[in-house]
NUPA-824171 format. One record per residue (C-alpha): x, y, z. Coordinates in steps of 0.2 Angstrom, whole numbers. Example, Ala and Ser with C-alpha at 12.3 -4.5 7.8 and 13.67 -1.06 7.14 Angstrom:
2
ATOM     c1     c2     c3
ATOM     62    -22     39
ATOM     68     -5     36
***
This chain:
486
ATOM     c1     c2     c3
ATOM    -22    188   -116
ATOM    -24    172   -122
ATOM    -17    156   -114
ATOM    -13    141   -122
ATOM    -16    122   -115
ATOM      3    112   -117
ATOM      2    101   -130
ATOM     -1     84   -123
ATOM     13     75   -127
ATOM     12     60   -117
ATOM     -7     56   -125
ATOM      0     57   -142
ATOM     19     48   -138
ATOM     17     39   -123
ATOM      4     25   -133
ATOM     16     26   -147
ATOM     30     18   -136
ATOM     19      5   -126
ATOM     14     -1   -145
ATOM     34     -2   -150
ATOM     36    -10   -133
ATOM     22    -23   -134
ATOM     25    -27   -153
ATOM     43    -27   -151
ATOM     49    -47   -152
ATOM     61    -51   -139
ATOM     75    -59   -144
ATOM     75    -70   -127
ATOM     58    -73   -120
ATOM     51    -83   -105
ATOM     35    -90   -100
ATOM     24    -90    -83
ATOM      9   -100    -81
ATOM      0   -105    -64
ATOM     -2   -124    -70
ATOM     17   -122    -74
ATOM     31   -130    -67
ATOM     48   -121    -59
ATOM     55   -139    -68
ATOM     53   -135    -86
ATOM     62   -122    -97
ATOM     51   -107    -98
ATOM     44   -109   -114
ATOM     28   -107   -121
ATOM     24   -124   -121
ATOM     33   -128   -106
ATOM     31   -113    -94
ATOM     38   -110    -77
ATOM     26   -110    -61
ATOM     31    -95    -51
ATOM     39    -77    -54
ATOM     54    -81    -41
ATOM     58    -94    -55
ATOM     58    -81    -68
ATOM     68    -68    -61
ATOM     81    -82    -58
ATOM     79    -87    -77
ATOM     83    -69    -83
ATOM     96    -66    -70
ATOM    107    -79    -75
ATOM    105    -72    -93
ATOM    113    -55    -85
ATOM    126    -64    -77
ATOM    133    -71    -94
ATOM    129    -53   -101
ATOM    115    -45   -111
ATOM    115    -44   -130
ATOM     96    -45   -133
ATOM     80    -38   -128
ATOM     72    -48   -113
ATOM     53    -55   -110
ATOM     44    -63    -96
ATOM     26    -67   -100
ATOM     14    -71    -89
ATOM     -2    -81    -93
ATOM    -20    -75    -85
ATOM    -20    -82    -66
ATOM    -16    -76    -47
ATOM      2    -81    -42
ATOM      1    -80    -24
ATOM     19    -74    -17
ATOM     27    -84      0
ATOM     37    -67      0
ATOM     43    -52     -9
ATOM     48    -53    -26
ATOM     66    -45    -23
ATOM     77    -37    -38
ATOM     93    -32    -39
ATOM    109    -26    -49
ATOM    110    -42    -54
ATOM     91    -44    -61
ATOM     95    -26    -73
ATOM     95    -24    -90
ATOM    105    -11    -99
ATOM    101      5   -111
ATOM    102     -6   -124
ATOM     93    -22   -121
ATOM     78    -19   -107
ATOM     69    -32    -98
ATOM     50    -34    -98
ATOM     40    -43    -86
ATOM     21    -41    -95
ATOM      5    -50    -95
ATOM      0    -59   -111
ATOM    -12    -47   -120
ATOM    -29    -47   -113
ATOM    -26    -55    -98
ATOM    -28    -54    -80
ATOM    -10    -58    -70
ATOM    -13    -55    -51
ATOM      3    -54    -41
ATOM     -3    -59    -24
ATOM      2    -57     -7
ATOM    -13    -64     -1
ATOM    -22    -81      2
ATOM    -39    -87     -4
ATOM    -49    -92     10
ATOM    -61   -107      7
ATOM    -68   -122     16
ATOM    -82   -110     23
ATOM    -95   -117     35
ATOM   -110   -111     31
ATOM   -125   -104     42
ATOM   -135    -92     34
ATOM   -126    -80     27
ATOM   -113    -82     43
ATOM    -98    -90     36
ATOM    -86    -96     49
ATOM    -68   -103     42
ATOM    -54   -110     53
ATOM    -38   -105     50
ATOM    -25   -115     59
ATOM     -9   -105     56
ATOM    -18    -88     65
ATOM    -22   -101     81
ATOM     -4   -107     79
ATOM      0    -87     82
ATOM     10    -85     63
ATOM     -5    -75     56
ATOM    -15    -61     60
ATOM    -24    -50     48
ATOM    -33    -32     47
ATOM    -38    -31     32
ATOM    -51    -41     21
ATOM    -56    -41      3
ATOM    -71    -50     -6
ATOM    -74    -49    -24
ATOM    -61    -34    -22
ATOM    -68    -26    -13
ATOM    -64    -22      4
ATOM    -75    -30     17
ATOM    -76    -19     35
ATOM    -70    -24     50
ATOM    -86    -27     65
ATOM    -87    -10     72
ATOM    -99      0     81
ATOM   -106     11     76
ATOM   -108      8     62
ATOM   -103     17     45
ATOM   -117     29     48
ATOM   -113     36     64
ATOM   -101     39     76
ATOM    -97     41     93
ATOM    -91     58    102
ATOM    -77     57    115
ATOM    -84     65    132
ATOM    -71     65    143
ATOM    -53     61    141
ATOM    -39     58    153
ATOM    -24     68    156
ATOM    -13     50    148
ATOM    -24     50    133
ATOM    -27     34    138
ATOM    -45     34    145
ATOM    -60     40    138
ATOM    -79     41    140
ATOM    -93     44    128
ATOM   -109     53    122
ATOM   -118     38    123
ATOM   -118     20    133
ATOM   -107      6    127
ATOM   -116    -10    123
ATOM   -105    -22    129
ATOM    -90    -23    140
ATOM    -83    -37    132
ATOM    -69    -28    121
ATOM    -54    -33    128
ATOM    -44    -49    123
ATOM    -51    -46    104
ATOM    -39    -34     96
ATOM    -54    -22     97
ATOM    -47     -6     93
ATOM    -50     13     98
ATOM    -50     25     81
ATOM    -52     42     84
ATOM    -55     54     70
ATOM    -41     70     73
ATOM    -43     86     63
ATOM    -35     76     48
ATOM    -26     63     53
ATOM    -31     45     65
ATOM    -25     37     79
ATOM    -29     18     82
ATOM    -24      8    100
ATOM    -28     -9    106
ATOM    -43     -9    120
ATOM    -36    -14    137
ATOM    -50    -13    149
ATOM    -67     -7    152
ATOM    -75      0    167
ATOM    -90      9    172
ATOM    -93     16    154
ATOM    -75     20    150
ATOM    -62     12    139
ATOM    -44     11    144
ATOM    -31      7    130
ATOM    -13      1    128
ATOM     -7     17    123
ATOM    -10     34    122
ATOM    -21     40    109
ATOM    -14     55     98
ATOM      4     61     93
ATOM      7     67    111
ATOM     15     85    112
ATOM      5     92     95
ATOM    -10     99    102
ATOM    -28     96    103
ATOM    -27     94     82
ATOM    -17     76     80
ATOM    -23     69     98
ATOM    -38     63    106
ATOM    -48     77    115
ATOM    -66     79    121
ATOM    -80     81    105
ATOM    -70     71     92
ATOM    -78     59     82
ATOM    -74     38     86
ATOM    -78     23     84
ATOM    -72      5     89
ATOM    -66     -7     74
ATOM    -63    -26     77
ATOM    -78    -30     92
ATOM    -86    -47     90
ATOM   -102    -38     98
ATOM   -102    -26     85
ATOM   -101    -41     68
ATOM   -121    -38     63
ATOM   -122    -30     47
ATOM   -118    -40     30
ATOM   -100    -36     24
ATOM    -93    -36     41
ATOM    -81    -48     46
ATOM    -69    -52     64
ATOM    -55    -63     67
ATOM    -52    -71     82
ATOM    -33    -74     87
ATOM    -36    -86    100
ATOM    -48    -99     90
ATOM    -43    -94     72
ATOM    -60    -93     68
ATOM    -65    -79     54
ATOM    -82    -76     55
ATOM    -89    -66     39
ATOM   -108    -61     36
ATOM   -111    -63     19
ATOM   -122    -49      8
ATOM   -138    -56     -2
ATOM   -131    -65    -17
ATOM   -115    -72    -11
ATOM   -111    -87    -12
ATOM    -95    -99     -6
ATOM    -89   -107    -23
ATOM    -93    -92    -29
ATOM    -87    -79    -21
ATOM    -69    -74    -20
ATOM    -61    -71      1
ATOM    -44    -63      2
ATOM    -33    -60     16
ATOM    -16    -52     17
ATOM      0    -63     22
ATOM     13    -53     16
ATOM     16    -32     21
ATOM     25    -30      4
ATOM     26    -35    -16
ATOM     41    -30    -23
ATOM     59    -25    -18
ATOM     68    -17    -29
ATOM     83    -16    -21
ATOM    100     -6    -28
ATOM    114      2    -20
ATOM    122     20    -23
ATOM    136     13    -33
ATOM    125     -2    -42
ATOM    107      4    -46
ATOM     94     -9    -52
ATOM     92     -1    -72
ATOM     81     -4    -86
ATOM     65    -14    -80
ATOM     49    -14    -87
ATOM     32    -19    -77
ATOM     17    -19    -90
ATOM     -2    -25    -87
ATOM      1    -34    -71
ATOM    -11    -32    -56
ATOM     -1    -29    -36
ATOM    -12    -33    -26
ATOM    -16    -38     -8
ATOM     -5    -31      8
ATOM     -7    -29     26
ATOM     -2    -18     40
ATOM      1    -21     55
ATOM     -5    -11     70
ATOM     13     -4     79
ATOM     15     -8     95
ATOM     12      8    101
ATOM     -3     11     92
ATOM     -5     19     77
ATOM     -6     38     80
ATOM     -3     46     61
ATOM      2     63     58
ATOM     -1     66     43
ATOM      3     59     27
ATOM      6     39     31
ATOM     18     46     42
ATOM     16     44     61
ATOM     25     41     79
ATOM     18     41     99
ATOM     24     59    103
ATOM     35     73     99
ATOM     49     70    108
ATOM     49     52     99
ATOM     55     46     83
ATOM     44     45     71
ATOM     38     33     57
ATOM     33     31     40
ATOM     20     18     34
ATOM     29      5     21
ATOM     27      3      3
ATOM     20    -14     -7
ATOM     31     -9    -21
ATOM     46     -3    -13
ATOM     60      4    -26
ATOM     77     10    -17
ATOM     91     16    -31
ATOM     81     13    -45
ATOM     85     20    -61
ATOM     75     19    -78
ATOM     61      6    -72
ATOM     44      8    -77
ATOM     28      3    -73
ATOM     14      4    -87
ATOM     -6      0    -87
ATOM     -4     -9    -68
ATOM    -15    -10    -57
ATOM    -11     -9    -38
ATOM    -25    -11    -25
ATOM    -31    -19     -9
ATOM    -14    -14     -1
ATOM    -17    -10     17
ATOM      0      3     20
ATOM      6     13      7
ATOM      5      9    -11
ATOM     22     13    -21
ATOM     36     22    -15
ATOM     53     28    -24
ATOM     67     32    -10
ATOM     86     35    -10
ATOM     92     35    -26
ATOM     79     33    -39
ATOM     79     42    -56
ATOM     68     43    -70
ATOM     57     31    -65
ATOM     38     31    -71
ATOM     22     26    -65
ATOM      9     30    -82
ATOM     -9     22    -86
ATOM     -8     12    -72
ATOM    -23     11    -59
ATOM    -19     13    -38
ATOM    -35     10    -28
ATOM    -40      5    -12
ATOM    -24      8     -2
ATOM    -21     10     17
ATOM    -13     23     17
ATOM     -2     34      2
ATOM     -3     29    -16
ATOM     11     33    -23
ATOM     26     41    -14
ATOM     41     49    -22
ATOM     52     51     -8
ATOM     49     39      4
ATOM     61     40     15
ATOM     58     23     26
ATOM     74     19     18
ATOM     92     28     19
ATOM    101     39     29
ATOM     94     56     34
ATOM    100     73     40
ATOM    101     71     60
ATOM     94     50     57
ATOM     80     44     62
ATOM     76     55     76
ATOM     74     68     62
ATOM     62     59     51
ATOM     46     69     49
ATOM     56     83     39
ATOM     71     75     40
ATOM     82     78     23
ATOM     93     66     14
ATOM    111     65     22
ATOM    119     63      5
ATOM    112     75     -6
ATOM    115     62    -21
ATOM    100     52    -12
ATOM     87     65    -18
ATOM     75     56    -29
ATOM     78     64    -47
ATOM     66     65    -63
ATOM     52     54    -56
ATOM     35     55    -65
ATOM     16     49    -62
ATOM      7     52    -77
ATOM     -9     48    -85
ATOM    -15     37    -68
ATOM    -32     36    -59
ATOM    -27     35    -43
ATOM    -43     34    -29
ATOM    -50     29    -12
ATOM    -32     29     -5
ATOM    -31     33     15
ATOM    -44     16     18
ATOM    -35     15     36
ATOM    -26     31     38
ATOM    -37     46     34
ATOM    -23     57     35
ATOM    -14     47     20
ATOM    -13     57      3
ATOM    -15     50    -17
ATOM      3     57    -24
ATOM     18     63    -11
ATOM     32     70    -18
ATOM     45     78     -4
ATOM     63     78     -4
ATOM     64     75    -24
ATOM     69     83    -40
ATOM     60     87    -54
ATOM     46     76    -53
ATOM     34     77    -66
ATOM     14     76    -61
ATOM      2     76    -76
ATOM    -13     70    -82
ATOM    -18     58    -68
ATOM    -37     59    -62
ATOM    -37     59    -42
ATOM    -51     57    -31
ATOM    -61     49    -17
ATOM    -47     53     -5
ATOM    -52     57     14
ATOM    -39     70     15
ATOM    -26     77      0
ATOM    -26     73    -16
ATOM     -7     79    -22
ATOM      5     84     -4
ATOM     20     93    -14
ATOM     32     96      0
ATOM     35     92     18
ATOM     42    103     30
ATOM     36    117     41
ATOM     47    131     43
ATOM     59    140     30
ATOM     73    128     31
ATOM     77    124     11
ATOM     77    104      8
ATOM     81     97     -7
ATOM     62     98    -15
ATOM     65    108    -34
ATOM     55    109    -48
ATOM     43     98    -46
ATOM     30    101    -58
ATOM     11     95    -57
ATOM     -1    101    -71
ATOM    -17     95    -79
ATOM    -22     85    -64
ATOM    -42     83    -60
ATOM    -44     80    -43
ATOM    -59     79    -37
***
């Protein structure tokens, strides 16, 4: 019997579109540039400086009501973001007369949450910067990325081996190796313990050391679960974040107390040269809509989300799988958040963006959100998730919070309905937690999965689904076809 391939639509539509779109004039358009000024009026020979100023722009436009088509332009540069870029109700378009925010054609437009680092003292290729405001106590970092790329946190071993827990206590707070450890000195340095679980991780702060064995501030593992999600005796570890352990070029090691980075460059580098940045902000973007008031009709095209951190929990970081994680059972448990974090959102697109060096989860659609889109875009080097499409890390849930992990939406109507990832290369998410996944969909509606190229991922590529019994939840007809992932 013979069987027949679906005719691509969205190869032989979708760039259709995107030309109508670009070549469409706006009848009102704005402009962006980083040698701008928030002081002039947004036009091409007068740009504005920063997004924020934009968004304020096209929101008084909506206030007076839309009766033409709305464009922000954005000239080649980074704009670096002192927080997240937050739209609401009052930022929408309408069915009639959507609003863009683009990159001029051809050009590079970073939307940063992080901050170049510069003023290097050099010595060798060790590169020490101080930085006042981690000193101060109102920065700390875990992430680093150089000529984006991400650079590795000082840890031993290193990337080509790995320790093996011995002995573990009955806490999960104590732990012996197969081998001797070469220095005592961890603690004080937000040196952290990772252990590698059957395919998820579990991060905690070292507090002491002691005749060979490390103690830590919390116990190691999602407590309750079994030998799988905790630390036990044979699993593979390593320590991230030692100042003993900074020796190979590409490392790098913050120190709270002086604010000193410390980074060992690799042959070629150079300081004017090279390009250092580390994350301020946890997230990008908020678009932020109601039940009864949506945020409708936006449009994202050719612009590049970049850089994000994640803070370590106070409790550690024990995942359980899927950027999801929590200290035990019998506790309420977590999930990561999102750089782009969409919460009733209806109709907003994002097209040929790019999102990377985002140290949690990459994009998430919650309560709310229908016939969104994520197509040609580009999601790389993520901490945890990629794209999720039915985050739930907003909105109110069957039995609350205690009920996360599989809890479904309290309101039916929150179900995320008619989403779709298509034609994406999404790749080397799960850079901090190796349980994290490229695409989640959970707790959603006909979400549409196709055409997208997946790989490099330390764990799933696609997790459809996310409960572990036969209980019904609101997953239906999600559908993902024509996917390479490899």
């Amino acid at each position: 019997m013979k069987t027949h391939r679906p005719l691509n639509l969205s190869a032989l539509v979708l760039p259709a579109l995107v030309c109508a779109g670009s070549l469409e004039v706006a009848a009102r358009e704005w402009f962006v540039a980083p040698n701008g000024s928030d002081t002039h009026p947004g036009t091409r020979a007068e740009p504005f400086a920063t997004p924020q100023r934009a968004v304020a722009a096209v929101r008084e436009l909506v206030a007076a009501g839309l009766t033409e088509h709305v464009r922000v332009t954005f000239a080649a540069g980074t704009y670096e973001l002192a927080a997240p870029l937050v739209l609401t109700p009052a930022d929408s378009g309408t069915a009639e007369h959507g609003i863009t925010y683009a990159a001029a054609p051809g050009q590079d437009v970073v939307f940063s949450g992080g901050r170049r680092i510069r003023d290097w003292k050099v010595d060798g290729n060790r590169w020490t910067a101080k930085l006042d405001e981690v000193r101060a106590g109102g920065w700390f970092f875990r992430s680093l990325v150089v000529n984006d790329e991400r650079a590795i946190r000082a840890r031993w071993p290193n990337e080509d081996g790995a320790l093996r827990l011995t002995d573990v206590s009955p806490d999960v707070r104590s732990f012996t190796f197969d081998r001797p450890l070469p220095s005592n000195d961890l603690v004080g340095q937000d040196t952290e313990l990772v252990v590698y679980e059957n395919w998820s991780v579990s991060r905690a702060i070292i507090t002491g050391v002691h005749d060979g064995r490390i103690e830590t501030a919390n116990p190691v593992g999602w407590i309750g679960h079994g030998p799988m999600t905790t630390a036990s005796p044979g699993k593979p570890a390593f320590l991230e974040h030692a100042r003993f352990a900074l020796d190979q070029p590409g490392e790098w090691f913050l120190d709270r107390q002086t604010g000193e980075l410390t980074y060992l460059a690799r042959d070629g580098q150079r300081p004017g040269s090279t390009e250092v940045v580390a994350p301020v902000l946890s997230q990008l973007v908020q678009i932020a809509g109601t039940g009864d008031h949506p945020v409708v009709h936006l449009r994202f095209e050719g612009l590049r989300f970049e850089h994000t951190d994640f803070a370590l929990p106070s409790f550690g970081y024990s995942e359980i799988q899927a950027a999801h994680y929590g200290p035990s059972m019998k506790e309420p448990t977590h999930v990561q958040p999102v750089a782009i974090e969409c919460v009733y959102a209806n109709g907003v697109q994002f097209e040929q963006c790019r999102f990377a060096h985002l140290n949690a989860s990459g994009i998430g659609f919650g309560p709310g959100c229908r016939d969104n889109r994520v197509s040609r875009c580009t999601v790389e080097d993520i901490g945890g998730n990629g794209i999720m499409i039915g985050w739930r890390g907003k909105g109110a849930l069957q039995n609350g919070a205690e009920g996360l992990l599989d809890a479904d939406w309290a309101d039916p109507d929150d179900a995320p309905v008619g989403n779709s990832v298509a034609d994406c290369v999404i790749r080397r998410c799960g850079a901090d937690s190796r349980g994290a996944v490229g695409i989640f969909a959970a707790f959603s509606k006909d979400t549409l999965i196709e055409h997208n190229e997946v790989y490099d991922l330390p764990y799933t590529g696609i997790s459809i689904g996310y409960r572990w019994n036969t209980t019904p939840t609101s997953q239906e007809r999600c559908r993902a076809w024509f996917n390479h992932i490899h």
